[in-house]
mmCIF file of the N, C-alpha and C atoms, coordinates in Angstrom:
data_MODEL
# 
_entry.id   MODEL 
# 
loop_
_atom_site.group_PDB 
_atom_site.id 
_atom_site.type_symbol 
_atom_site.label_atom_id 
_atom_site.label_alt_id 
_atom_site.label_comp_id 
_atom_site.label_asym_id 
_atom_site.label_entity_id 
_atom_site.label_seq_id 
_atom_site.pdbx_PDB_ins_code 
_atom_site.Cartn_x 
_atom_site.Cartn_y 
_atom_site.Cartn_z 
_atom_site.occupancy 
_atom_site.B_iso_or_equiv 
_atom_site.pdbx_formal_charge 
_atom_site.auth_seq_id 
_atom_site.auth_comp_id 
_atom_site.auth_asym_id 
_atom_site.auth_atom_id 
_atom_site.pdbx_PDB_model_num 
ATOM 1   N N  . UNK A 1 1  ? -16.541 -4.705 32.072 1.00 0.00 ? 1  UNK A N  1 
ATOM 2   C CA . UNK A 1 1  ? -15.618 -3.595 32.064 1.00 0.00 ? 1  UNK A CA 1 
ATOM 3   C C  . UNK A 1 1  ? -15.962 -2.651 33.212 1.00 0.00 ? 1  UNK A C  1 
ATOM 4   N N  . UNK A 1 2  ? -15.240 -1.986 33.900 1.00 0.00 ? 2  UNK A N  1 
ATOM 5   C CA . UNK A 1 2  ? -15.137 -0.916 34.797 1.00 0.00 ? 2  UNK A CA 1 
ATOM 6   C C  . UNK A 1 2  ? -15.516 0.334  34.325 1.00 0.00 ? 2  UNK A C  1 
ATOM 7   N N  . UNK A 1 3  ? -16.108 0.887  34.738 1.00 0.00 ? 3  UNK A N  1 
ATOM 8   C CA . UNK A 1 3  ? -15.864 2.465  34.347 1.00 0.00 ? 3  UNK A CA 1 
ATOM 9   C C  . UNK A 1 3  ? -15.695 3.259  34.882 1.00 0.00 ? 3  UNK A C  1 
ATOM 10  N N  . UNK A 1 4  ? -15.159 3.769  34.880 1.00 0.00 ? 4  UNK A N  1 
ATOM 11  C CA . UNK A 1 4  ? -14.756 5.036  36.553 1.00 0.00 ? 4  UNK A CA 1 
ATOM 12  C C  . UNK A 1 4  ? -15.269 6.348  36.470 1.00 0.00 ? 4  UNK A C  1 
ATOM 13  N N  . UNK A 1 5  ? -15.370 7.021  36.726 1.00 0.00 ? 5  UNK A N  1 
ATOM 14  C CA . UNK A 1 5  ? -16.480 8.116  36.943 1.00 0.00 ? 5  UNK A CA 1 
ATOM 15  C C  . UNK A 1 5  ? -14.893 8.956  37.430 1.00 0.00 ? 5  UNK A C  1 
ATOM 16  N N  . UNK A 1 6  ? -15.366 10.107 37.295 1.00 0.00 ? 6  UNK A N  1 
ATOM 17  C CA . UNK A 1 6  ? -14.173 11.457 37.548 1.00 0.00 ? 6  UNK A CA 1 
ATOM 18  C C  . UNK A 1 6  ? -13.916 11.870 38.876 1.00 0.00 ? 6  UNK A C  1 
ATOM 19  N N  . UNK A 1 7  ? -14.809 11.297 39.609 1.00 0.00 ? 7  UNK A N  1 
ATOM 20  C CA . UNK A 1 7  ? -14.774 11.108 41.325 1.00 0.00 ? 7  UNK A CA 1 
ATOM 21  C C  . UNK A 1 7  ? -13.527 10.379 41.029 1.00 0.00 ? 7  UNK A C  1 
ATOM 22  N N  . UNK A 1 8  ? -14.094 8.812  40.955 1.00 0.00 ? 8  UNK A N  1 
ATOM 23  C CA . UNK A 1 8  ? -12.821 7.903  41.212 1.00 0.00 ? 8  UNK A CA 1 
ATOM 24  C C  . UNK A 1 8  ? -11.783 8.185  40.502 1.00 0.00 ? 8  UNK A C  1 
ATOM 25  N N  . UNK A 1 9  ? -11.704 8.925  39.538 1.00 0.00 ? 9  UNK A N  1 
ATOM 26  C CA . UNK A 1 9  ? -10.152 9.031  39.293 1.00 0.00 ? 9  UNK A CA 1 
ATOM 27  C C  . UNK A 1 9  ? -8.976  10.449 40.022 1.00 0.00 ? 9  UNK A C  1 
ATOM 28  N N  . UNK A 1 10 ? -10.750 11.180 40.357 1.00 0.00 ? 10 UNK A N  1 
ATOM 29  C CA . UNK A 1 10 ? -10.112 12.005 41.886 1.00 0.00 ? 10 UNK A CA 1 
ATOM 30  C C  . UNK A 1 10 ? -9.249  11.352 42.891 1.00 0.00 ? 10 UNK A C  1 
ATOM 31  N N  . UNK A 1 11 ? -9.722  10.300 43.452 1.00 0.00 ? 11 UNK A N  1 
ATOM 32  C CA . UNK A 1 11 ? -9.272  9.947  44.391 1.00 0.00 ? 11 UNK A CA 1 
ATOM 33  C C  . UNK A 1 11 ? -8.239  8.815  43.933 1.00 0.00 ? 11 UNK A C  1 
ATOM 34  N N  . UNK A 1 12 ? -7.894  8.321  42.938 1.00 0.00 ? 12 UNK A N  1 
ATOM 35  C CA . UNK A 1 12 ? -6.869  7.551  42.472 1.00 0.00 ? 12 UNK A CA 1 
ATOM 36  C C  . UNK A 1 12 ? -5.410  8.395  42.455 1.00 0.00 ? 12 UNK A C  1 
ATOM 37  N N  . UNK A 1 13 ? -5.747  9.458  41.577 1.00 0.00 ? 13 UNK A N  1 
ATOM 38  C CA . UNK A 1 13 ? -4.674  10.385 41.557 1.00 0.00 ? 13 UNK A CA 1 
ATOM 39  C C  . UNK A 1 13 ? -3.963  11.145 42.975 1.00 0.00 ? 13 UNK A C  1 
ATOM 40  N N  . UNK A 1 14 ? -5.276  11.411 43.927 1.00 0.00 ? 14 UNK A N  1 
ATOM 41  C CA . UNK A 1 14 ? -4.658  11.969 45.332 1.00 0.00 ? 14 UNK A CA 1 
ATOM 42  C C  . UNK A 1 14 ? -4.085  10.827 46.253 1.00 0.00 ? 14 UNK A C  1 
ATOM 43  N N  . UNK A 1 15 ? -4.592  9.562  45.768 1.00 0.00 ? 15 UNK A N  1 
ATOM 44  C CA . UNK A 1 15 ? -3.444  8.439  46.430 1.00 0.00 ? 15 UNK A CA 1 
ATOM 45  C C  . UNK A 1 15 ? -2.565  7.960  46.065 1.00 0.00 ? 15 UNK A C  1 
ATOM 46  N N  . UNK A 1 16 ? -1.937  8.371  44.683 1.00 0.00 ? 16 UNK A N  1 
ATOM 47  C CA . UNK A 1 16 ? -0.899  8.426  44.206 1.00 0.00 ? 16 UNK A CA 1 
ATOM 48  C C  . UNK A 1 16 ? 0.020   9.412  44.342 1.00 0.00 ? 16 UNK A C  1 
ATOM 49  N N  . UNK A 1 17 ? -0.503  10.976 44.834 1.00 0.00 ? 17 UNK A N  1 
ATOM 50  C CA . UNK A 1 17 ? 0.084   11.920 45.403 1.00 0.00 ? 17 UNK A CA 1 
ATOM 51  C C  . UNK A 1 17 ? 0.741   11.568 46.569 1.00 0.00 ? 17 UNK A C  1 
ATOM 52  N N  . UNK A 1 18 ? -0.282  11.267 47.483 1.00 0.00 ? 18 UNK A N  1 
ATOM 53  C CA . UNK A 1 18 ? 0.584   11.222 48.636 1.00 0.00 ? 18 UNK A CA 1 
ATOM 54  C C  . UNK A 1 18 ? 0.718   10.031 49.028 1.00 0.00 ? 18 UNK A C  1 
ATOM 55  N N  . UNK A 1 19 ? 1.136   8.549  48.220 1.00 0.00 ? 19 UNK A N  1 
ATOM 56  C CA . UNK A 1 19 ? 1.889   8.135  48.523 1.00 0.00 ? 19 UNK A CA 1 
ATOM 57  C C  . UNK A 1 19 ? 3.251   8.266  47.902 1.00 0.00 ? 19 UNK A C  1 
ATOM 58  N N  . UNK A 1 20 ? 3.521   8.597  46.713 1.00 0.00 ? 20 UNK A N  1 
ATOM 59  C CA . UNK A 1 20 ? 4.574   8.654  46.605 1.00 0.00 ? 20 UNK A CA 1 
ATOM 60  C C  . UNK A 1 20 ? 5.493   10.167 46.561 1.00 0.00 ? 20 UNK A C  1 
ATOM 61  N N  . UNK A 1 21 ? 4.296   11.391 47.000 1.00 0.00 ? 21 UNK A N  1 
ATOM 62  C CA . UNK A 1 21 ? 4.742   13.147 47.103 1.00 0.00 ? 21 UNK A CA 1 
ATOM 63  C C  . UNK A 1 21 ? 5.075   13.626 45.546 1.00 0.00 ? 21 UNK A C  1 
ATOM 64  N N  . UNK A 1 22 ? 5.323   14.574 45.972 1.00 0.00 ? 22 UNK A N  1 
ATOM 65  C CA . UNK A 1 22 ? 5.224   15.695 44.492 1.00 0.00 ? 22 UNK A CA 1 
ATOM 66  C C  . UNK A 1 22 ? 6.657   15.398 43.888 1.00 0.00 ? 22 UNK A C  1 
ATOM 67  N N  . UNK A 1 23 ? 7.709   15.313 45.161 1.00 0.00 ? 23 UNK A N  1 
ATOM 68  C CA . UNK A 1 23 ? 8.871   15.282 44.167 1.00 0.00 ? 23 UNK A CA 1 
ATOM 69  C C  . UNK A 1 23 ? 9.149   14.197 43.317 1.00 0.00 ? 23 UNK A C  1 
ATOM 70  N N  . UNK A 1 24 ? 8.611   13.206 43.686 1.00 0.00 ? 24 UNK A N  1 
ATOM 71  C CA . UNK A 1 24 ? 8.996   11.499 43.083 1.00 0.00 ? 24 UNK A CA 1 
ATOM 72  C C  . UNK A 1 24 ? 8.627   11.514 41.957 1.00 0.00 ? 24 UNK A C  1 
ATOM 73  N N  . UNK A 1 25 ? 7.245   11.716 41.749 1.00 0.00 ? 25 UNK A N  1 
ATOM 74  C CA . UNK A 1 25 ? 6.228   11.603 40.410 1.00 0.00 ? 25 UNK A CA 1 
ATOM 75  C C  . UNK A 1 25 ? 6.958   11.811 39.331 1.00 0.00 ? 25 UNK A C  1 
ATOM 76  N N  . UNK A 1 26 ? 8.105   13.305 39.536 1.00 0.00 ? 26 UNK A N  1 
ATOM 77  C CA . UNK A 1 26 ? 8.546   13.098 38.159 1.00 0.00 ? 26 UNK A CA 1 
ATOM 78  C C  . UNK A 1 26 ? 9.861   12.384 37.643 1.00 0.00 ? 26 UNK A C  1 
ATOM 79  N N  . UNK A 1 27 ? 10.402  11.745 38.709 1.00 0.00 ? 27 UNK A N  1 
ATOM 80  C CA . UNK A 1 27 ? 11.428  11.047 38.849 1.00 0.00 ? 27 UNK A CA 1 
ATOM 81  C C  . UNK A 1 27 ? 11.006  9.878  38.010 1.00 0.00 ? 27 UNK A C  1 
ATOM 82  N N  . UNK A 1 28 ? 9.843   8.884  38.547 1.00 0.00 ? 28 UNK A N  1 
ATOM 83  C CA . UNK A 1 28 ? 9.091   8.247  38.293 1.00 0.00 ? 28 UNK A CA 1 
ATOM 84  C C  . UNK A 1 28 ? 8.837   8.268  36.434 1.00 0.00 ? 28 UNK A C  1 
ATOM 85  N N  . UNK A 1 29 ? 8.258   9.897  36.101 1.00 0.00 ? 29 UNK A N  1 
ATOM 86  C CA . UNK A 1 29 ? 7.920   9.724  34.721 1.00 0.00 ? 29 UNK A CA 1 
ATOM 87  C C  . UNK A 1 29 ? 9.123   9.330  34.335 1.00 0.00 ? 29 UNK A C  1 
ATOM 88  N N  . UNK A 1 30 ? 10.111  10.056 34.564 1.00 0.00 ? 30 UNK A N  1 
ATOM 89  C CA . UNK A 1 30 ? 11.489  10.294 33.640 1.00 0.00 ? 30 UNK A CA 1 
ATOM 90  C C  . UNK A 1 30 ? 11.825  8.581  33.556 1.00 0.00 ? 30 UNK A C  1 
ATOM 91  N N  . UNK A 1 31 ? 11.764  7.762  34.272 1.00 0.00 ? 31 UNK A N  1 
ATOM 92  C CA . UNK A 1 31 ? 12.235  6.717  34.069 1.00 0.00 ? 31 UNK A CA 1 
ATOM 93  C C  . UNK A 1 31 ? 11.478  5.768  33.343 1.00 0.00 ? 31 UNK A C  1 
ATOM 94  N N  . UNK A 1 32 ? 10.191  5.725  33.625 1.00 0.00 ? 32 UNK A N  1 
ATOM 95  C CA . UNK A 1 32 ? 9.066   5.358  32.885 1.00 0.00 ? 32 UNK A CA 1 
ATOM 96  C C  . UNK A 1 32 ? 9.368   5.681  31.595 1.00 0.00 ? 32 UNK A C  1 
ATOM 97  N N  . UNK A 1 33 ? 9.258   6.848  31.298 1.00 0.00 ? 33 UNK A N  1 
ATOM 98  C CA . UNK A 1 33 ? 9.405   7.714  29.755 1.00 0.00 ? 33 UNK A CA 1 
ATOM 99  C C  . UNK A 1 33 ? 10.915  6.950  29.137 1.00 0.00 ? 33 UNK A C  1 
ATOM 100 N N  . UNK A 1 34 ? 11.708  6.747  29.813 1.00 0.00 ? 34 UNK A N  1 
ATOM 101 C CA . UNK A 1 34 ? 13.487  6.529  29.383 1.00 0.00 ? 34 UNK A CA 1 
ATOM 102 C C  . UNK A 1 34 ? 13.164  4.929  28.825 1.00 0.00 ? 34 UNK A C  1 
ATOM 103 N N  . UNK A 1 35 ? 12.393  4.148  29.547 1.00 0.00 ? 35 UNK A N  1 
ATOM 104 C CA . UNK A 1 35 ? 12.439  2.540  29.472 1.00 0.00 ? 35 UNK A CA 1 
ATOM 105 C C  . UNK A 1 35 ? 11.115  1.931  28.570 1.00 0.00 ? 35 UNK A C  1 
ATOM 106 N N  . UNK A 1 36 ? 10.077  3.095  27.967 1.00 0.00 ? 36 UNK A N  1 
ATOM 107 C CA . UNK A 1 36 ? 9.444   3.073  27.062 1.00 0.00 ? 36 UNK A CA 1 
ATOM 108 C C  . UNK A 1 36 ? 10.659  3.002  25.891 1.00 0.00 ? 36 UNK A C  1 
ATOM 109 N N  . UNK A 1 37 ? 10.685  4.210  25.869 1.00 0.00 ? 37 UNK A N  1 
ATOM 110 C CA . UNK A 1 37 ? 12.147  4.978  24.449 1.00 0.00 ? 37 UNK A CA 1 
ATOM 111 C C  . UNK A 1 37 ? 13.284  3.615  24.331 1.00 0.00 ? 37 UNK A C  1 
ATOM 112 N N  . UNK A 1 38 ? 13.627  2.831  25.316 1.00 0.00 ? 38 UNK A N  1 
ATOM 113 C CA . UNK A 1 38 ? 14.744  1.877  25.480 1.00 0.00 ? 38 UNK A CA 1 
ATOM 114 C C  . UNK A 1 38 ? 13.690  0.319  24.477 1.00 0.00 ? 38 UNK A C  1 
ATOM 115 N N  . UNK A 1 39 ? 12.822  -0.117 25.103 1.00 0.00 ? 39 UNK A N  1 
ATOM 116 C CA . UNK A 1 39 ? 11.758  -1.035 24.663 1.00 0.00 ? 39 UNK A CA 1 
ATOM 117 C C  . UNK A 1 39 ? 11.538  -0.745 23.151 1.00 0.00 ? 39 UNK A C  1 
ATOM 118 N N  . UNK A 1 40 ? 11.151  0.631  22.708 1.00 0.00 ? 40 UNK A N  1 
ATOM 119 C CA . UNK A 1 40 ? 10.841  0.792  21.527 1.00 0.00 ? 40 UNK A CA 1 
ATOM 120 C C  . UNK A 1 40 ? 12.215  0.700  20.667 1.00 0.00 ? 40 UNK A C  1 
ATOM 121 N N  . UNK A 1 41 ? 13.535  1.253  21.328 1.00 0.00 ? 41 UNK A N  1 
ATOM 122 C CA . UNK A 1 41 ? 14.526  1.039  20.185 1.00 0.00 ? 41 UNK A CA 1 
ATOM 123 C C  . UNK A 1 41 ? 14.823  -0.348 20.433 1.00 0.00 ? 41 UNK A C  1 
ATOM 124 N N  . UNK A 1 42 ? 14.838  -0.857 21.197 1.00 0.00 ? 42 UNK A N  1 
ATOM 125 C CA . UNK A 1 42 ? 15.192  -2.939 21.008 1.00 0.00 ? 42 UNK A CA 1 
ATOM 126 C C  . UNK A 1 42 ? 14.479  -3.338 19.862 1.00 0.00 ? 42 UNK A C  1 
ATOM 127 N N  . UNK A 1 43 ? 12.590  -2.846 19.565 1.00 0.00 ? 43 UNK A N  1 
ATOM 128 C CA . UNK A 1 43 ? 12.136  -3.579 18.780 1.00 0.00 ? 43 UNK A CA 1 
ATOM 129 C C  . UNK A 1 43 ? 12.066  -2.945 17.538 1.00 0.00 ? 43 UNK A C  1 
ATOM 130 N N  . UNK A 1 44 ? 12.832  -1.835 17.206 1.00 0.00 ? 44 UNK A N  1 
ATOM 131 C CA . UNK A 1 44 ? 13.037  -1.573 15.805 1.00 0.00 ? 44 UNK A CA 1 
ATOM 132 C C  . UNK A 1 44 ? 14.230  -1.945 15.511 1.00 0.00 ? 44 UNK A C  1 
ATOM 133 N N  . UNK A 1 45 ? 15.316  -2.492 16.415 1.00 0.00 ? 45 UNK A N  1 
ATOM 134 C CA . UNK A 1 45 ? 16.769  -2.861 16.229 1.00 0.00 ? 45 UNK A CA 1 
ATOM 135 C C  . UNK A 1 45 ? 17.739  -1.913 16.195 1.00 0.00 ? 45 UNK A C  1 
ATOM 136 N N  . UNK A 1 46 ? 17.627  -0.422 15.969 1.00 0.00 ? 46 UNK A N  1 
ATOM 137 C CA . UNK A 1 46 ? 18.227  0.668  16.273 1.00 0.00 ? 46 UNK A CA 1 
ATOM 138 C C  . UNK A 1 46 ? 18.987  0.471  17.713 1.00 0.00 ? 46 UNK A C  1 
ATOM 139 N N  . UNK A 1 47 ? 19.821  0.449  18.172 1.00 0.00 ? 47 UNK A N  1 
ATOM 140 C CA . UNK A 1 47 ? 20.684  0.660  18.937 1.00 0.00 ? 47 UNK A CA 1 
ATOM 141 C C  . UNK A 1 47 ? 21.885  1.763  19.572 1.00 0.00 ? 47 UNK A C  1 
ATOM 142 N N  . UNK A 1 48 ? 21.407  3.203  20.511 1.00 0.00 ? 48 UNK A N  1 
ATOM 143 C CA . UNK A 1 48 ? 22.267  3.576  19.977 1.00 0.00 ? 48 UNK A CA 1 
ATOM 144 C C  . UNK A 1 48 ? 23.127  3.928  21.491 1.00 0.00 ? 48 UNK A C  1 
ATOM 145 N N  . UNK A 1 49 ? 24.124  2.535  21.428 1.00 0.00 ? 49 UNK A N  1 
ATOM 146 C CA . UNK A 1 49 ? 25.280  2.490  22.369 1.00 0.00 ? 49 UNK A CA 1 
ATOM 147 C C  . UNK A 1 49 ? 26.178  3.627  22.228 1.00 0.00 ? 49 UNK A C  1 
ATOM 148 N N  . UNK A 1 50 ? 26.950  3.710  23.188 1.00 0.00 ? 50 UNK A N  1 
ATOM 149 C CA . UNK A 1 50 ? 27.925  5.351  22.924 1.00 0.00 ? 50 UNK A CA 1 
ATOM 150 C C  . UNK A 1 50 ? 28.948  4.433  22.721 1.00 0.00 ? 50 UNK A C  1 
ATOM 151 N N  . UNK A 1 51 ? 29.798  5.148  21.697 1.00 0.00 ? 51 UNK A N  1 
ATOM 152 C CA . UNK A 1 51 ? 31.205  4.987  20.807 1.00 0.00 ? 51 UNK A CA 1 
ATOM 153 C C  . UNK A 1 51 ? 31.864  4.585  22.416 1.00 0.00 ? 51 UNK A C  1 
ATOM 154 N N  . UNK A 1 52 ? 32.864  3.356  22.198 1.00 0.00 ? 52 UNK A N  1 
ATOM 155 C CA . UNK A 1 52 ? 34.144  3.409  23.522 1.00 0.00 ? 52 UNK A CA 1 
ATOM 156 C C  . UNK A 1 52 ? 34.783  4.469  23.322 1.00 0.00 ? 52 UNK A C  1 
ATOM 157 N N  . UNK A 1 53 ? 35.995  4.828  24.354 1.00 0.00 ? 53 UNK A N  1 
ATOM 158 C CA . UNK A 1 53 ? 36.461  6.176  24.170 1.00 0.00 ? 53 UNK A CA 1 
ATOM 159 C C  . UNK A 1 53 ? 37.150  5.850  23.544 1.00 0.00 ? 53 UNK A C  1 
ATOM 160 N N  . UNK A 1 54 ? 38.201  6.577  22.855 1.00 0.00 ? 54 UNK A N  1 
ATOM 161 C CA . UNK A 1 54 ? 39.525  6.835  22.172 1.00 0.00 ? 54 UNK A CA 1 
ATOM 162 C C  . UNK A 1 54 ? 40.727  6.296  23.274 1.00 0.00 ? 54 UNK A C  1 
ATOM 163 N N  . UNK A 1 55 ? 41.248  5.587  22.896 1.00 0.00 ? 55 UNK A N  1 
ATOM 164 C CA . UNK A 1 55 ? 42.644  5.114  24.097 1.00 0.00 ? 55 UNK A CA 1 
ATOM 165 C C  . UNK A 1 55 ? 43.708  5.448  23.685 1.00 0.00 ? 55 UNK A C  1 
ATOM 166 N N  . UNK A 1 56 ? 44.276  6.943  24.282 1.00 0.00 ? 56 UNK A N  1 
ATOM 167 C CA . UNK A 1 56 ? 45.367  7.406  24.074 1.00 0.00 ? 56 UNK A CA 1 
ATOM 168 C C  . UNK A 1 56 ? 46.604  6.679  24.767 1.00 0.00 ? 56 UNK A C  1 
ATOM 169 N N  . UNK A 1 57 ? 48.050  6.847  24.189 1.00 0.00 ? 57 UNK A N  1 
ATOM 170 C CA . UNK A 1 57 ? 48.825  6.486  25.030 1.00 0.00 ? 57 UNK A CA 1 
ATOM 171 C C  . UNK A 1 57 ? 49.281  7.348  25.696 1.00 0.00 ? 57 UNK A C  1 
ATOM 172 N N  . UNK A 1 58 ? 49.756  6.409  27.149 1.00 0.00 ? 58 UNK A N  1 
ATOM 173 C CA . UNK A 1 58 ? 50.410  7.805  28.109 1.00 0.00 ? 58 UNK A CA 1 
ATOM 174 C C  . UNK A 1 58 ? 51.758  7.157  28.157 1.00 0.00 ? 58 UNK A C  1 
ATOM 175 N N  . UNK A 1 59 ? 52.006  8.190  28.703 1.00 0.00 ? 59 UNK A N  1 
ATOM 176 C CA . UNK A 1 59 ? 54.271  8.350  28.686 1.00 0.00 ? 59 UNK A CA 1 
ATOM 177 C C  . UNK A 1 59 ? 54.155  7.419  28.956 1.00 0.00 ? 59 UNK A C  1 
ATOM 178 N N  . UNK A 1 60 ? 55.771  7.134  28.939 1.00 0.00 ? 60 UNK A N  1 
ATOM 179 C CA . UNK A 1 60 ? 55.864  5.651  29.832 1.00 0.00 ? 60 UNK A CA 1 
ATOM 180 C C  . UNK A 1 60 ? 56.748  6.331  30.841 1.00 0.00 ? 60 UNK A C  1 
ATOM 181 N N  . UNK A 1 61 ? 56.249  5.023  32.228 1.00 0.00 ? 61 UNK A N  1 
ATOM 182 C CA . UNK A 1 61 ? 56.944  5.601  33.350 1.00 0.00 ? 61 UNK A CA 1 
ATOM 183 C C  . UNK A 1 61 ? 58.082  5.312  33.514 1.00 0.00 ? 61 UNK A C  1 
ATOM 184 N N  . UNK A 1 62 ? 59.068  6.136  34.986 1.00 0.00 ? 62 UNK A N  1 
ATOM 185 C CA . UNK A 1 62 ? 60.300  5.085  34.845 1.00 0.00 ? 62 UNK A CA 1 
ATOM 186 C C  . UNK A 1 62 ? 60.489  5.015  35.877 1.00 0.00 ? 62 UNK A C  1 
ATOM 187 N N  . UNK A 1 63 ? 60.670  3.525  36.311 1.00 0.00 ? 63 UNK A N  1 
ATOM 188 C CA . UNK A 1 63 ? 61.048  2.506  37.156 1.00 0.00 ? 63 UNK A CA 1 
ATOM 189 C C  . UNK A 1 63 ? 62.696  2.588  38.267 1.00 0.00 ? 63 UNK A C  1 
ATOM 190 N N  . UNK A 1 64 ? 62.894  3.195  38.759 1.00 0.00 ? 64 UNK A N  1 
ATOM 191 C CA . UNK A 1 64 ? 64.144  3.532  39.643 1.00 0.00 ? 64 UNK A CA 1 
ATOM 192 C C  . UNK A 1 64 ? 64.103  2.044  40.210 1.00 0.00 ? 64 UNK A C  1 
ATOM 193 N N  . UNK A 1 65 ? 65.123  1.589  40.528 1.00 0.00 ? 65 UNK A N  1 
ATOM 194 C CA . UNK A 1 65 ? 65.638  0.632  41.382 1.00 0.00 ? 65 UNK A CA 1 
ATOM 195 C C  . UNK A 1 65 ? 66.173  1.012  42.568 1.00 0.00 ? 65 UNK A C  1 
ATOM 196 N N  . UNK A 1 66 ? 65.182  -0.127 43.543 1.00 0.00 ? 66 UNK A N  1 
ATOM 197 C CA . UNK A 1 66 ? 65.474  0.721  45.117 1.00 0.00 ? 66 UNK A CA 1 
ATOM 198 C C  . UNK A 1 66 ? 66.930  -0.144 45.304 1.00 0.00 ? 66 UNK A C  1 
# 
């Protein structure tokens, strides 16, 4: 097993800074975090797709003859 010492995880974290910068990281969680939450509802079978919309009818048009 490895063990890393608080140095090395100094320098793990500052090369994860700047390779990918401050703004990404949380882009990064959010999607990470979204596709955990997605994984976990597949394996409880919960599903929760959004309703299709409602399909109203519209006028009907009218057709002139050229």
């Amino acid at each position: 097993m490895v063990n890393l010492a608080f140095f090395h995880w100094l320098v793990v974290l500052a090369f994860i800074l700047i390779f990918f910068g401050g703004k990404r990281i949380p882009e990064i969680m959010k999607g990470f975090g979204e596709g955990i939450r997605s994984f976990k509802d597949g394996m409880a079978g919960t599903s929760q797709t959004p309703a299709p919309p409602a399909q109203t009818s519209a006028p009907p048009t009218r057709r002139e003859a050229c």
